[in-house]
C-alpha positions, 0 to 999 in steps of 0.5 A: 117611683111609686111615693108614700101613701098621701099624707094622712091628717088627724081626721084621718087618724080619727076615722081608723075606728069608732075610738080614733084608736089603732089597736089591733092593727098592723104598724109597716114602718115607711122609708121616712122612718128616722129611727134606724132600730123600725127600719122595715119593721112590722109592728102589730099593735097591742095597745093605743091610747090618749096615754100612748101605745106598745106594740111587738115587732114581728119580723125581726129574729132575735140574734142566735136564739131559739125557743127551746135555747131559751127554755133551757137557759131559764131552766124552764126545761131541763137539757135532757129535753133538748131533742123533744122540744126542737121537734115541738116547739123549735119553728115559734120564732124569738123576736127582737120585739122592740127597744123598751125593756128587752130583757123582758119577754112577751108572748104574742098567742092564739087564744086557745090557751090562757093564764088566770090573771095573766093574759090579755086578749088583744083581738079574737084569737089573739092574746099577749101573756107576759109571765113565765107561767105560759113559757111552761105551757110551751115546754110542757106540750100544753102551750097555745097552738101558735105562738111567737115570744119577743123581747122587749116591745115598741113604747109610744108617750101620749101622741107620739105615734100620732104625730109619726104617721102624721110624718108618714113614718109609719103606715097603718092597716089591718092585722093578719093573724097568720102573718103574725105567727107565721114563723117565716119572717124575711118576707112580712114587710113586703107581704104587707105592703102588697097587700095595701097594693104597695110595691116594695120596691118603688118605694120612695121617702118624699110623698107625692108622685116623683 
C-alpha cells in the first residue's frame, strides 16, 4: 500500500514559502486525521500565521441547501425569483465550510467584483468576503463570476496546524483555482491527491512503506 508522504519536519514546513507560511495553498486531510468532521476534506487556506490559521472546506455540500434557498430564506431575494436565480446562480455550491461559527457565511469569489471595506484578497483571483452586501450581488446578476458560499470555516490556535502536519494529518500543496469553485465536488479530494502523484486508494495511515 502506497503510505503517507514522509514525515515532514519543521524545517520542512519553514521552507513552504519565504514566510514559513501556508497561506493560499490547499490543506488535503490524510487517513491519519484523528477528527472525524476533515475526513477527506479539502481545505483551501486563507490565513496562516504565528497566530494561527482559517481556512474554508471546499468539497463538502452542505445538507439540502442550495444558494437561490438560501437567498430566498434570508429574504435577500424575494420567492417570485425562484425561477431566475435557479438559472443564474443554482450550480455556486453552499458548503459546510468548517465547525467555527457555522452559521456564518463566506464567500470564497473570483476577483472580479469587490465590496469596499469588505473583501480580502487571498491570492490573485481569488477573495474571501464575509458580508451580506456580496449575497445581494449574487441575487441581483451583479456577483463575481465564480464563486462558492460556506458555512462556517476551519480555526487553528498558534501552531496547532503546525504540529497536525508534523503528525501527518494533513497534506500540503499548491491551490487550484478551478478546483476551488469548481461546483462538482464528489471527486476534489482524489483529484488532489493525484495530482501530488498520490493514488487514493492505496492510501495508508502508517508512514514508511508497508
Amino acid at each position: 500500500m502506497q503510505p503517507f508522504p514522509p514525515p515532514r519536519t519543521e524545517h520542512d514546513l519553514a521552507e513552504e514559502d519565504g514566510s514559513g507560511y501556508l497561506d493560499r495553498q490547499f490543506l488535503v486531510a490524510m487517513p491519519g486525521m484523528g477528527d472525524e468532521r476533515f475526513a477527506r476534506s479539502l481545505i483551501y487556506l486563507c490565513h496562516h500565521s504565528a497566530d494561527g490559521a482559517m481556512g474554508i472546506i471546499v468539497n463538502k455540500p452542505a445538507t439540502d441547501l442550495t444558494m437561490p434557498d438560501l437567498l430566498m430564506q434570508l429574504e435577500i431575494a424575494p420567492a417570485a425569483d425562484e425561477i431566475r436565480l435557479r438559472e443564474q446562480v443554482g450550480h455556486m455550491p453552499v458548503l459546510m465550510g468548517g465547525p467555527v461559527d457555522a452559521k456564518r457565511g463566506f464567500v470564497l469569489h473570483s476577483s472580479d467584483v469587490r465590496i469596499d471595506q469588505s473583501t480580502l484578497m487571498i491570492d490573485d483571483g481569488i477573495c474571501l468576503t464575509a458580508t451580506v452586501e456580496i449575497l445581494r450581488a449574487i441575487a441581483e446578476g451583479c456577483g463575481p463570476e465564480s464563486a462558492i458560499l460556506a458555512l462556517g470555516y476551519a480555526g487553528w490556535q498558534a501552531g496547532q496546524l503546525e504540529n497536525e502536519i508534523l503528525a501527518n494529518g494533513w497534506l500540503n500543496c499548491a491551490a487550484d483555482p478551478e478546483l476551488i469553485f469548481n461546483p462538482v465536488l464528489d471527486d476534489k479530494y482524489d483529484r488532489v491527491l493525484r495530482m501530488n502523484g498520490i493514488e487514493p486508494a492505496m492510501l495508508s495511515p502508517v508512514a514508511g512503506r508497508a
